[in-house]
C-alpha positions in Angstrom: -124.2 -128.1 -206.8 -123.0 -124.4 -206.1 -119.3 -124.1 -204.9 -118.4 -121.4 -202.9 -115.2 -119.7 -203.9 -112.9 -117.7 -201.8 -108.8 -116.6 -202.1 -105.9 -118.1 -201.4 -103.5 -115.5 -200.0 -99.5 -116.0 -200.4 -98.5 -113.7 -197.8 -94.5 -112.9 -197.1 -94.3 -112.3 -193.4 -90.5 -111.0 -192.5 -89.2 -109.1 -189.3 -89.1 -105.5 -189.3 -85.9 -104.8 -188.3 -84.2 -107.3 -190.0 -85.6 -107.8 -193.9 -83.7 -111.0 -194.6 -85.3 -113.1 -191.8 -88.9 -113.9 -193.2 -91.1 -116.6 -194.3 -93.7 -116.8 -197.4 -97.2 -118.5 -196.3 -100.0 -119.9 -198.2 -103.5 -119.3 -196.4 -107.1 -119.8 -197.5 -109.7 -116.8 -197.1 -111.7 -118.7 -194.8 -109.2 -119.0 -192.4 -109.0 -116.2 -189.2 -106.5 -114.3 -188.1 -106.0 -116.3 -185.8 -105.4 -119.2 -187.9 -102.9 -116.6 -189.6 -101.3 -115.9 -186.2 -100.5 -119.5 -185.5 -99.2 -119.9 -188.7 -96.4 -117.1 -188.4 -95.6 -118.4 -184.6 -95.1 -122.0 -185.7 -93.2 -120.8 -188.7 -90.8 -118.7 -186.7 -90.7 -121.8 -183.7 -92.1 -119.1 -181.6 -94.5 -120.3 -178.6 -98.0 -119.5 -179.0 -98.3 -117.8 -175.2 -98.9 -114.0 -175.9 -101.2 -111.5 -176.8 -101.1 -110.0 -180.4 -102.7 -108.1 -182.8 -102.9 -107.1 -186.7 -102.8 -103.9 -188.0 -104.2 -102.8 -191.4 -101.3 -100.1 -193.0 -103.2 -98.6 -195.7 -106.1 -97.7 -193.5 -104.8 -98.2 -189.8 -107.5 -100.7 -188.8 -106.7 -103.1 -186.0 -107.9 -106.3 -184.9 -107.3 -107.9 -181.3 -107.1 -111.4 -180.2 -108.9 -110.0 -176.8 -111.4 -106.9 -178.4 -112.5 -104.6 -176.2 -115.5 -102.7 -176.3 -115.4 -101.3 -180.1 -112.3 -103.0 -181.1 -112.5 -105.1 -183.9 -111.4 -109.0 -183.1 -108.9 -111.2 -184.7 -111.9 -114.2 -185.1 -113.1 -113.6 -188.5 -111.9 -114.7 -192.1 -109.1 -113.2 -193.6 -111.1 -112.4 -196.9 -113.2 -110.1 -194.5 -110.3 -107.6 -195.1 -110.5 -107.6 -198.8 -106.4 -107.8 -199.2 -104.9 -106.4 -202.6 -101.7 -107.8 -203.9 -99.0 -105.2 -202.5 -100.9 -104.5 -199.8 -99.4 -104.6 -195.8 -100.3 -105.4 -193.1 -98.4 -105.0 -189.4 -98.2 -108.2 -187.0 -97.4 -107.3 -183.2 -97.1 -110.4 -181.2 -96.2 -110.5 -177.1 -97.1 -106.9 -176.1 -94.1 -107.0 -173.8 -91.4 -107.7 -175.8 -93.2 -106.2 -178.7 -92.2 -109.0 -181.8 -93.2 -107.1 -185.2 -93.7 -108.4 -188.0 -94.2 -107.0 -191.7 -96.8 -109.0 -193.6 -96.8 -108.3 -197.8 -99.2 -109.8 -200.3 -97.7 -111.4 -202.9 -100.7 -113.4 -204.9 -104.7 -113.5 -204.3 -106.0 -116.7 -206.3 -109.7 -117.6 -206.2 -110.3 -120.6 -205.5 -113.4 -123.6 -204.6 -111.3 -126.4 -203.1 -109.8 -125.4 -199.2 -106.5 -126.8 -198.6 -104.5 -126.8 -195.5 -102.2 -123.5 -195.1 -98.5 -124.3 -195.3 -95.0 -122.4 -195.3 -93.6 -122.5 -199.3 -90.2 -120.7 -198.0 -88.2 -120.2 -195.1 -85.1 -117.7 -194.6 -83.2 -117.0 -191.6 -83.9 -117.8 -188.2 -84.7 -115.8 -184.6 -84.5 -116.4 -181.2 -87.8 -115.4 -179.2 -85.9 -115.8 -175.9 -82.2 -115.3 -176.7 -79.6 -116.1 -174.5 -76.5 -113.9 -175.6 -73.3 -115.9 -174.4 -70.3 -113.1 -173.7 -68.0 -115.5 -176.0 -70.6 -116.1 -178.6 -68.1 -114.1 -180.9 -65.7 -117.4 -180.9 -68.5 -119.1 -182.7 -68.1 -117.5 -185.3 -66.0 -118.4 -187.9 -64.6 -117.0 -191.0 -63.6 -118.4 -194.6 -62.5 -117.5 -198.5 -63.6 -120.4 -201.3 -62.2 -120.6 -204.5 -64.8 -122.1 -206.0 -67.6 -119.3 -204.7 -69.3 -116.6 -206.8 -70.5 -113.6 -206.3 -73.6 -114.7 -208.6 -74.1 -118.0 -206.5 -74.9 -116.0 -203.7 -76.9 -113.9 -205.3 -78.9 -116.8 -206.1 -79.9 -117.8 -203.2 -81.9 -114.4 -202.5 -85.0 -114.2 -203.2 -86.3 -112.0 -206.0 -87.9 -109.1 -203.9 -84.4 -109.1 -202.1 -82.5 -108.7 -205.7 -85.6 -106.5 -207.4 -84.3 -103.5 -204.2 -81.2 -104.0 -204.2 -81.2 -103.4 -208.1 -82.7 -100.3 -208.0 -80.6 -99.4 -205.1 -77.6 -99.3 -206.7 -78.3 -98.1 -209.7 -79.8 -95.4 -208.4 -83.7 -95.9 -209.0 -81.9 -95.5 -212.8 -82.5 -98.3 -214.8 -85.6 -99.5 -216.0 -86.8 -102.9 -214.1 -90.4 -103.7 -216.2 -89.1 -106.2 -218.8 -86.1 -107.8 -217.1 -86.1 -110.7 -215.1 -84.5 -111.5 -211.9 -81.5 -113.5 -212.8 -80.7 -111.0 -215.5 -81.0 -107.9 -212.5 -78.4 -110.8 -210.5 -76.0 -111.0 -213.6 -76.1 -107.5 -214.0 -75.2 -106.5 -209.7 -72.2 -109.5 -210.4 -71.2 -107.6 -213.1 -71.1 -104.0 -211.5 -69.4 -105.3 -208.2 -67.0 -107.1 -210.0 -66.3 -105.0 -213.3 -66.6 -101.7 -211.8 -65.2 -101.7 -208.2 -65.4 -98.0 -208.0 -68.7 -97.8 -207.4 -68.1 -99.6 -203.6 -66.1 -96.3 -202.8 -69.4 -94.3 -203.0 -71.7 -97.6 -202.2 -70.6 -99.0 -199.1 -70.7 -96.8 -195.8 -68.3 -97.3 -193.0 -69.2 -99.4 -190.9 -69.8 -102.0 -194.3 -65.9 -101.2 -195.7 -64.7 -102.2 -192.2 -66.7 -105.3 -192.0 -65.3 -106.1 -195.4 -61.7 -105.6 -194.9 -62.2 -107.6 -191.4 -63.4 -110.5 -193.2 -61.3 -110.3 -196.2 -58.2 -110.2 -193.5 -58.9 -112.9 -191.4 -59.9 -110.6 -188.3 -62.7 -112.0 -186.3 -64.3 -108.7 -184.7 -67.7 -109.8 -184.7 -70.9 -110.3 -183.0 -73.7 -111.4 -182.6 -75.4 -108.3 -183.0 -73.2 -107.5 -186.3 -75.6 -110.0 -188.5 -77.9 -107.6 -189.8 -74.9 -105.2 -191.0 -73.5 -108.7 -192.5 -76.8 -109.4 -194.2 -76.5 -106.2 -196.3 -73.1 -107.2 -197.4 -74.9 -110.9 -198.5 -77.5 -108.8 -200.2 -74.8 -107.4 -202.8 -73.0 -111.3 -203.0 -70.1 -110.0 -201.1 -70.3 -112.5 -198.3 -72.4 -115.1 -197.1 -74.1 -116.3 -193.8 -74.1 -119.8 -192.8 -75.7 -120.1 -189.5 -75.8 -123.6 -186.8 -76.7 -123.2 -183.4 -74.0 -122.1 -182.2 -73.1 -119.3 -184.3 -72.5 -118.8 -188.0 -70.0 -119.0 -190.4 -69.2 -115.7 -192.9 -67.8 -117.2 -196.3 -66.5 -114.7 -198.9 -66.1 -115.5 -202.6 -62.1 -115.0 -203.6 -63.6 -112.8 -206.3 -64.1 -110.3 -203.6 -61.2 -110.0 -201.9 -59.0 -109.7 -205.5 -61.1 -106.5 -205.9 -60.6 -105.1 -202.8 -57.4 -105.8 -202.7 -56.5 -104.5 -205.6 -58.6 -101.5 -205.7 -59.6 -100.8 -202.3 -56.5 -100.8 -200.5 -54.4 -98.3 -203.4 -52.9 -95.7 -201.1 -54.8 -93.3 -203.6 -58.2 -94.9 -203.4 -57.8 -95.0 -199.8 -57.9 -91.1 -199.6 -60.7 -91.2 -201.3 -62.7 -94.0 -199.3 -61.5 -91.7 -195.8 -63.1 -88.5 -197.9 -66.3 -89.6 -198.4 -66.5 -91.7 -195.1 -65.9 -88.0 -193.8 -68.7 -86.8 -196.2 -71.4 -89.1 -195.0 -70.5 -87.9 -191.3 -70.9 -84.6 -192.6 -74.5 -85.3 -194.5 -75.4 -87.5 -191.9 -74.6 -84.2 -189.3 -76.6 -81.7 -191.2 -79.9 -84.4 -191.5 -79.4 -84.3 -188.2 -79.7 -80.6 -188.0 -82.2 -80.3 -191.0 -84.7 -83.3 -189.9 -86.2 -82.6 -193.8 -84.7 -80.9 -196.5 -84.6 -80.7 -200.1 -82.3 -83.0 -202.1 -81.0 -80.2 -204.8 -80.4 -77.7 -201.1 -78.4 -80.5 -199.4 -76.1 -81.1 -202.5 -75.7 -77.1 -202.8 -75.1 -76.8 -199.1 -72.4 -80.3 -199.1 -70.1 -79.1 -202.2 -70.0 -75.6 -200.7 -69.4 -77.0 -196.6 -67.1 -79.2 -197.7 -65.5 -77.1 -201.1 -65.5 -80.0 -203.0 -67.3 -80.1 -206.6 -69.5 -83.0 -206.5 -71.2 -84.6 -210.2 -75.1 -84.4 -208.8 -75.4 -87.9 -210.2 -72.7 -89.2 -208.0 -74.2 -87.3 -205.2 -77.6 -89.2 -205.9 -76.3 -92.6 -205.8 -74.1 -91.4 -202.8 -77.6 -90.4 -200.8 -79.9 -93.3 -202.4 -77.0 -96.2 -201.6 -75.4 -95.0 -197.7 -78.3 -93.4 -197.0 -81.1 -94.8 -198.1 -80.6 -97.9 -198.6 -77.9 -98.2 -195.6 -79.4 -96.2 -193.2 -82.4 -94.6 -191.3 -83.2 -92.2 -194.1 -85.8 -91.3 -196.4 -86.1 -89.9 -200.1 -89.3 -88.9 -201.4 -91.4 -86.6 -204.0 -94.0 -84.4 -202.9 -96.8 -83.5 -205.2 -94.6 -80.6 -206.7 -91.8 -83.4 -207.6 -89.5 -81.6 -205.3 -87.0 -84.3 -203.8 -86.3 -84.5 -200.0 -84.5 -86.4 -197.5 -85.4 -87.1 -194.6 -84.6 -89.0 -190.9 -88.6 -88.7 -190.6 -91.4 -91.2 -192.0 -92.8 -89.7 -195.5 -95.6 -89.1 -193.7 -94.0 -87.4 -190.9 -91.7 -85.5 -193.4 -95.1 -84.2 -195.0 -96.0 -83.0 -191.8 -93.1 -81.1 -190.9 -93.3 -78.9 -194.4 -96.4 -78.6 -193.8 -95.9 -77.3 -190.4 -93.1 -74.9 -191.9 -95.3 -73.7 -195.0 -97.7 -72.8 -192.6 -94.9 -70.8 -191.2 -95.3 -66.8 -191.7 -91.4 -66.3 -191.1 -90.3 -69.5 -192.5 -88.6 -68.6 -195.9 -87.7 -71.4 -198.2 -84.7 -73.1 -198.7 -83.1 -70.9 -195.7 -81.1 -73.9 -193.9 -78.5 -72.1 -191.5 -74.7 -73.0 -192.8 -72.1 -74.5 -190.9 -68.7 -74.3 -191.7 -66.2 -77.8 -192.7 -64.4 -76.8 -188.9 -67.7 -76.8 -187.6 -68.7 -80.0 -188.6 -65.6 -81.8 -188.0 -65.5 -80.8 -184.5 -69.2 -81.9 -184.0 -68.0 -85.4 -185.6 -65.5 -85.9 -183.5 -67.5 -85.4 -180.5 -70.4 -86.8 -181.5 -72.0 -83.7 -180.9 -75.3 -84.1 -183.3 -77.5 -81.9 -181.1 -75.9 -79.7 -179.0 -78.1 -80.5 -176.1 -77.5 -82.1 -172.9 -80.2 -84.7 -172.8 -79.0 -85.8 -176.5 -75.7 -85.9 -175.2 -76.7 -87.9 -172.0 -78.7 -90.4 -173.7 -76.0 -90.7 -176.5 -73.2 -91.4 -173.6 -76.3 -94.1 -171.9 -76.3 -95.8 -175.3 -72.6 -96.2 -176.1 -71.2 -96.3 -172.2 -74.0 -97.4 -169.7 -76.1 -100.3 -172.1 -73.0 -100.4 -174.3 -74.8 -101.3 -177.5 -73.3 -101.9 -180.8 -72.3 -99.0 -182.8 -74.9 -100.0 -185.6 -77.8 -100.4 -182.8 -76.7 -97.5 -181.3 -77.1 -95.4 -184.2 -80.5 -96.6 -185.4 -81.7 -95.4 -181.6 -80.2 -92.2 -182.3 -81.9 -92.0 -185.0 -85.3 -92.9 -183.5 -84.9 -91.1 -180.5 -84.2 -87.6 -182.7 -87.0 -88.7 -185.4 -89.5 -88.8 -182.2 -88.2 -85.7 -180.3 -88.2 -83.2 -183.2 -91.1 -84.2 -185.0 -93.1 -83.2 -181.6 -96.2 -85.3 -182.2 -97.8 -85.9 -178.8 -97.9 -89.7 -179.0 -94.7 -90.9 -177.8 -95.7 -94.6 -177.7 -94.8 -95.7 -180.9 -91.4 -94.3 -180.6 -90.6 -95.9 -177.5 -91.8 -99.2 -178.8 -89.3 -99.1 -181.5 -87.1 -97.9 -179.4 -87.8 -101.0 -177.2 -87.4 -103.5 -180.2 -83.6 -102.4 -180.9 -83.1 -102.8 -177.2 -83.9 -106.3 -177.4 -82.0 -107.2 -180.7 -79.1 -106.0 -179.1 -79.3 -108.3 -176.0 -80.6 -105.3 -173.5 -83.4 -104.7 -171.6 -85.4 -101.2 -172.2 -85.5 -99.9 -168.3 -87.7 -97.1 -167.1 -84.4 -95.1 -167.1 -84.0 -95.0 -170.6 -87.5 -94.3 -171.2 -87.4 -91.6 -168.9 -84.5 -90.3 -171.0 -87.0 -90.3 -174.2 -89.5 -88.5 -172.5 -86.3 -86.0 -171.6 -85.1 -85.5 -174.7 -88.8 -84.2 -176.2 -88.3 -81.5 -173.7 -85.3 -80.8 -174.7 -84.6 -80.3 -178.5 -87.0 -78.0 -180.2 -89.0 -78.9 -182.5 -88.5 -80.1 -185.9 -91.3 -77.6 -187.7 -88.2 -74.7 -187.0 -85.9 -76.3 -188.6 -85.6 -74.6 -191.9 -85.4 -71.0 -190.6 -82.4 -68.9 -190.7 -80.6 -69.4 -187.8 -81.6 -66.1 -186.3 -85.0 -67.2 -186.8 -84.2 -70.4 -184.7 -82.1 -68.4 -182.4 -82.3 -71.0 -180.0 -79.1 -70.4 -176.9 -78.2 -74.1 -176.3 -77.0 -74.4 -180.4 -73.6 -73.5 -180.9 -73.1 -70.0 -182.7 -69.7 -69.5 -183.9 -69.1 -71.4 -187.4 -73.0 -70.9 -188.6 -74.3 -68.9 -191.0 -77.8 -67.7 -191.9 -78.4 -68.5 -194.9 -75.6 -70.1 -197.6 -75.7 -66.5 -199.4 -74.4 -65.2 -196.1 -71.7 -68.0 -195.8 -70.4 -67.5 -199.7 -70.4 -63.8 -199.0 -68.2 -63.9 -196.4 -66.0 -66.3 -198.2 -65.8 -64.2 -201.2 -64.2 -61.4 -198.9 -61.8 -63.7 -197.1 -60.4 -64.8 -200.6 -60.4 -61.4 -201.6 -58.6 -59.9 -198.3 -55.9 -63.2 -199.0 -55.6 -62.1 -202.8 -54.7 -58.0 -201.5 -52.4 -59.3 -198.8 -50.5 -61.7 -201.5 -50.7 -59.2 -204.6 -51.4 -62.2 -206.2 -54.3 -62.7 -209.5 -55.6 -66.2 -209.3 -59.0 -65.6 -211.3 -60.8 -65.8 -208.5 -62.4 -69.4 -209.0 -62.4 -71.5 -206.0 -60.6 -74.7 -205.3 -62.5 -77.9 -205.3 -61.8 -81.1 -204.8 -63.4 -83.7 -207.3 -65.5 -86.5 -206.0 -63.8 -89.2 -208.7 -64.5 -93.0 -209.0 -62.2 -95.5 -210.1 
């Protein structure tokens, strides 16, 4: 007797926007899509009432539950699509409030003997029709045990979870073939605990004040604060318990020793509010930049800000608060140049292409801005000097009232889709629409009118790059720019040699910078 042998998939399906909630299936080949579907729905307690749809991401094929003319349906056998380990796939459920899932394959086994498909783990939980209570934040309770470790939280991740957060901070540095997890767990324990400096260039705002509002007792938080919370559990630093009614946030004493004793040192405190002020200042220029090279954004940071900055502290600055903490991108193009970017690779790629293509655009020409400059577009959140930025910026923070984190990824988003200029919008506002929902708000017309605003508004991102009289655009403040940084440095150079004539004074001429120091 012949048997027939297909695969058995183990597929780890996790939300989009929020890594840490996800759950790893086991599925037979011969099973659909939709067997695959209702799978994911029960496993999330999700009701099976909706429209949905998979998406292929390597080669952007889509299958339907309801296939139109030419569309290709969800009613055939998942070993139809001939899934690689490491490949992903996209799962959009309810086409209205727009639930999307990330789907990763983890093992392919062939296989004779069909067997029932199952969840093997479960992490975190959702709401598909949350109810937000205004004093949800009194459920939510905070504690510090003796008896917890740093490494007994970090236990209880999973081993993706610890394999990226390994390379994050160490910097993509360290070799990972050859070590196993628990030794890549010891070795984060270790760092954290033995070398606290590193949390001064590690953890961004928003994370330090979480920390210290934990570690002191003060319940500021919400509902909408989990995700920011889950990236302090991803590091061991605290740890979510949730219950229906809220969750509980339990720090290991371990923690709060080291912050208190290195963290709160009037001295280290300078430093933490410098490069808290640095980040603003990176984060400002991305802003401005959309895509630029990693070795122009360090030369243009240590001369803005006239600090000297060790490039190797500056890459785990950019790969940790920005990369890994926010909306950012690093990549290598096929010349191994090193960029950044608030853009999808893809979209990134397009952009320099766009530029290159470009018969005024000359390389490495980013327009300068000077430390004033910057500080005063900080302080009023001036990241495009634009009025439908500014509008929708005041809608977010004023009219929805969002959290700050929420608000920021929407920023983010909302400049990503303007300045890249493709012409469909759709996917933009559907993301848009997704953060909307996790923070408790509904995406009106208004604000999608205000989307549609803003891509008439900002220029696009394809000049970004050119000197600034090559951008010359009138709604961009002039005074404190500078074509080019050889312009900026030459006019420096005379200032500090006009102050030298007036004060008779021989300093050798060497500027003043500020070291970027860890513990």
């Amino acid at each position: 007797m012949e048997y027939r042998i297909f695969n058995v998939y183990e597929l780890k399906v996790s939300l989009t926007w929020d890594r840490y909630v996800y759950r790893i299936v086991r599925i037979c080949g011969t099973d659909t899509l939709d067997s695959l579907s209702d799978l994911i729905l029960k496993s999330f307690d999700f009701d099976d009432e909706h429209l949905y749809l998979f998406e292929m991401e390597s080669n952007d094929n889509c299958y339907y539950k309801i296939a139109d003319f030419g569309e290709k349906s969800t009613d055939i056998p998942i070993d139809d699509l001939q899934l690689e380990v490491k490949q992903k796939l996209v799962y959009l459920y309810d086409f209205g409030d727009e639930w999307t899932f990330s789907i990763k394959v983890r093992k392919v086994e062939p296989t004779n003997i069909y067997k029932e498909s199952t969840v093997v783990e479960s992490k975190g939980t959702v709401e598909q029709y949350p109810g937000y209570d205004d004093e949800y934040e009194d459920e939510i309770e905070l504690k510090i045990l003796d008896g917890l470790k740093v490494i007994d939280i970090l236990n209880e991740l999973d081993d993706d979870c610890i394999l990226e957060e390994y390379q994050s901070l160490f910097n993509y540095q360290r070799p990972v073939t050859g070590i196993n997890k628990q030794e890549m767990r010891n070795e984060i324990a270790e760092e954290i605990l033995e070398y606290p400096g590193y949390l001064m260039l590690f953890l961004p705002k928003q994370q330090s004040e979480y920390l210290e509002a934990i570690i002191h007792g003060e319940n500021i938080f919400h509902k909408q604060d989990r995700c920011g919370l889950m990236k302090l559990n991803s590091f061991g630093f605290c740890q979510i318990k949730e219950n229906e009614y809220g969750f509980t946030i339990v720090t290991p004493v371990q923690v709060v020793n080291v912050y208190k004793k290195h963290m709160m040192n009037s001295a280290n405190k300078k430093i933490i509010e410098n490069n808290a002020e640095l980040q603003m200042i990176t984060e400002y220029l991305l802003s401005k930049y959309g895509v630029i090279e990693l070795e122009s954004l360090f030369e243009t940071i240590c001369f803005i800000t006239n600090r000297k900055l060790e490039y190797t502290d500056f890459m785990f600055f950019m790969n940790s608060r920005f990369h890994y903490f926010g909306n950012y991108i690093i990549f290598t193009d096929d010349d191994q140049n090193q960029y950044i970017s608030l853009f999808h690779e893809e979209d990134a790629l397009h952009v320099l292409k766009q530029r290159n293509a470009s018969k005024n655009y000359r390389n490495l020409s980013y327009p300068i801005f000077t430390i004033q400059h910057c500080r005063e577009a900080i302080k009023h959140n001036y990241y495009m000097e634009y009025e439908a930025y500014k509008e929708w910026w005041s809608y977010l923070n004023f009219d929805v009232m969002l959290e700050p984190e929420i608000c920021n990824a929407l920023l983010a988003i909302t400049t990503y889709a303007v300045l890249i200029q493709r012409e469909d919008m759709d996917k933009h506002i559907k993301e848009c629409r997704e953060l909307f929902h996790q923070g408790g708000c509904n995406f009106t017309r208004k604000a999608e009118r205000m989307i549609k605003a803003l891509s008439d508004g900002l220029p696009s991102a394809v000049e970004k790059g050119r000197t600034y009289d090559e951008f010359g655009n009138s709604g961009m403040i002039r005074e404190g720019m500078y074509n080019s940084i050889e312009d900026a440095k030459a006019e420096r150079k005379g200032k500090f040699a006009e102050k030298m004539e007036k004060e008779k004074t021989v300093k050798g001429g060497k500027e003043a910078y500020e070291q970027l120091t860890l513990f």
